[in-house]
C-alpha positions in Angstrom: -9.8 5.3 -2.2 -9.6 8.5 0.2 -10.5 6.3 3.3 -7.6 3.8 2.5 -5.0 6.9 2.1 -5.9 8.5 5.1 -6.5 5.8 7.9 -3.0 3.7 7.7 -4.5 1.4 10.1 -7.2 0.3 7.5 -4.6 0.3 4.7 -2.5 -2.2 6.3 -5.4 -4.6 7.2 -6.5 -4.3 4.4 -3.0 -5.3 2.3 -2.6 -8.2 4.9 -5.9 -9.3 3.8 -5.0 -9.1 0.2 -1.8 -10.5 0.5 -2.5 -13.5 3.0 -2.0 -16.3 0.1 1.0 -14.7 -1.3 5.1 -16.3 -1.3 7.3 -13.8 0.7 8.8 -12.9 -2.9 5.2 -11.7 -4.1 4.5 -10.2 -0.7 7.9 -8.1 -0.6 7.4 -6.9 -4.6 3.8 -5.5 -3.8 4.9 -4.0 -0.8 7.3 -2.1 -2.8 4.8 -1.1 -4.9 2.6 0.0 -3.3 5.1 2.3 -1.1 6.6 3.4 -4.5 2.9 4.5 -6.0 2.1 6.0 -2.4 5.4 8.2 -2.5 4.8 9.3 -6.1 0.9 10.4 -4.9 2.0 12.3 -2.0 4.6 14.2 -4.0 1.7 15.1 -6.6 -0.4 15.7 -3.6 2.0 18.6 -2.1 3.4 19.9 -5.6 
């Protein structure tokens, strides 16, 4: 999971990959998700 976290570039491949049979709706909500559960990881990261 390290990997993914730290090379951006492979983390967004990798969503596109994920989410290449996906509505827009579907797309857009695990977007946010996944943005939300990064922010909440880099907070406990720095605190």
């Amino acid at each position: 999971m390290l990997p993914l976290l730290a090379n951006p570039f492979t983390t967004v491949a990798l969503f596109l990959w994920l989410a290449g049979e996906m509505n827009f709706s579907e797309w857009n909500r695990q977007a946010l998700k996944a943005s939300f559960y990064f922010y909440v990881f880099a907070i406990m990261m720095v605190a």
